[in-house]
C-alpha positions as CSV (number, residue, x, y, z in Angstrom):
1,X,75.7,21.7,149.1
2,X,79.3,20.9,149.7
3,X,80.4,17.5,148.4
4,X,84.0,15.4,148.9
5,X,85.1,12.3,147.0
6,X,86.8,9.8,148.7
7,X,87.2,6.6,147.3
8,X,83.9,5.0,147.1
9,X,82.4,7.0,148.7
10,X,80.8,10.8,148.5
11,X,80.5,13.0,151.4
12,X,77.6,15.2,151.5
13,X,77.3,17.5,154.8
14,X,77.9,14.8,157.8
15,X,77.0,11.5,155.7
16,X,78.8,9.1,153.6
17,X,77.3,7.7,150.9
18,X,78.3,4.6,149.0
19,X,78.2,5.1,144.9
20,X,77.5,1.2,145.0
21,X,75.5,0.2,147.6
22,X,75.3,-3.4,148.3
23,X,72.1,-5.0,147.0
24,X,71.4,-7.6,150.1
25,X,71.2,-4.3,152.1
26,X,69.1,-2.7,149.7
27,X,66.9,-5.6,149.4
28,X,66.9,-6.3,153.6
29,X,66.0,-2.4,153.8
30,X,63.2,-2.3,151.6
31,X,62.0,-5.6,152.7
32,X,62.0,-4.4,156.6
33,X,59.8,-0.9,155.4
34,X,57.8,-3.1,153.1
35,X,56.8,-5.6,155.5
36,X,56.3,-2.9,158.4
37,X,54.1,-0.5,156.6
38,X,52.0,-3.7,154.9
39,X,51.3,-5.1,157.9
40,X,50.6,-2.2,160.0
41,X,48.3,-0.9,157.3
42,X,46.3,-3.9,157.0
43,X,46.1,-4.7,160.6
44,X,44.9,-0.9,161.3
45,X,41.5,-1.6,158.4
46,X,40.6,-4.5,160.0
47,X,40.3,-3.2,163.2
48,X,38.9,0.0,161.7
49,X,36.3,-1.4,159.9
50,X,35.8,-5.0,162.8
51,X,36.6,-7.6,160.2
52,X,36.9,-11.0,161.8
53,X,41.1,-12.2,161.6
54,X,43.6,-13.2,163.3
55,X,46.4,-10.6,163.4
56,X,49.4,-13.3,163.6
57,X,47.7,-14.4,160.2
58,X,47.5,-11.3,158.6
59,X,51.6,-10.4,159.7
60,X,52.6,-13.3,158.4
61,X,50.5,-13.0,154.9
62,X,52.0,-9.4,154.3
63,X,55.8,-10.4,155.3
64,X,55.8,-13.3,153.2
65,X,54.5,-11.7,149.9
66,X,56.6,-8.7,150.7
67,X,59.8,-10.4,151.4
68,X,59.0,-12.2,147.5
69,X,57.8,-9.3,146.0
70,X,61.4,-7.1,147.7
71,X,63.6,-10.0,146.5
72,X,61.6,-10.5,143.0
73,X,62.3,-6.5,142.1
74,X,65.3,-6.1,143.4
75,X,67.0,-9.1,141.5
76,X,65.4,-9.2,138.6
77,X,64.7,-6.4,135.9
78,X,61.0,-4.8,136.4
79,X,60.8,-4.8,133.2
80,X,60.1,-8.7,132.6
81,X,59.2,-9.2,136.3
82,X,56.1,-6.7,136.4
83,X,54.7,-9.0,133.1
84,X,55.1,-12.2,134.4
85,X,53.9,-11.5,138.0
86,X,50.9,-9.8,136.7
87,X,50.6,-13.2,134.5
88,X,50.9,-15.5,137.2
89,X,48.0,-13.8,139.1
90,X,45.7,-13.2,135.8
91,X,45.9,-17.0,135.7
92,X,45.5,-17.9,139.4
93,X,42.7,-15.3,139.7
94,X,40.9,-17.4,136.2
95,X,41.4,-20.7,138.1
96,X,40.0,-19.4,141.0
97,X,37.4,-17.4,140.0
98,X,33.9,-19.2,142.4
99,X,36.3,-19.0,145.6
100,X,37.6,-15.4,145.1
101,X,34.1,-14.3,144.0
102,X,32.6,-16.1,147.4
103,X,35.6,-14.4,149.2
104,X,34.6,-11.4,147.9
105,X,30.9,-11.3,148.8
106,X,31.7,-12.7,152.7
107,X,34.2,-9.7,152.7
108,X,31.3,-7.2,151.4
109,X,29.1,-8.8,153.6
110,X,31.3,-8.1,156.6
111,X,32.0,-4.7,155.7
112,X,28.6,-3.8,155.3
113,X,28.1,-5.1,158.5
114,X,30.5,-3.6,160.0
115,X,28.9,0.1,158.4
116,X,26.0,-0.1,160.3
């Protein structure tokens, strides 16, 4: 492999690349991939397995947590972001335990139906 410096920037074969790449494009790249493979994903098992939802829900579910969860790890070290988030939901999953649980067993339930 046949690599030039220039400047900033290092070329490898036909591309340049950046040695510091600008972290609103990193963060608006990963966010658009994110957010297209999240949604895509869970708008394909739905339809798969016939679980009643509305799709322009479901987008806008997966966008939003992706865009937070993108802009969370990209700004801030993973290293005291992965502990608090996985706080943060410990504690909103104890508060919430009846509702998720009845969640849970309509989503089983639908599922199951859906089966047979």
């Amino acid at each position: 492999m046949s690599k030039v410096k220039k400047s900033d920037f290092i070329l490898v074969f036909d591309r340049y690349y950046s040695k510091k790449p600008s972290a609103f494009l990193l963060w608006l790249k990963r966010t658009v991939y994110c957010c297209a493979e999240c949604a895509c994903m869970m708008l394909c098992l739905l339809e798969i397995y016939k679980v009643p939802s509305n799709s322009l829900t479901v987008t806008a579910c997966c966008v939003t947590f992706t865009a937070f969860f993108c802009t969370l790890f990209t700004f801030v070290r993973k290293r005291f972001a992965v502990p608090a988030v996985l706080l943060l939901i410990m504690a909103g999953v104890y508060h919430y335990r009846d509702i998720l649980w009845g969640m849970m067993k309509y989503f089983l339930d639908a599922l199951m139906l859906a089966l047979d």
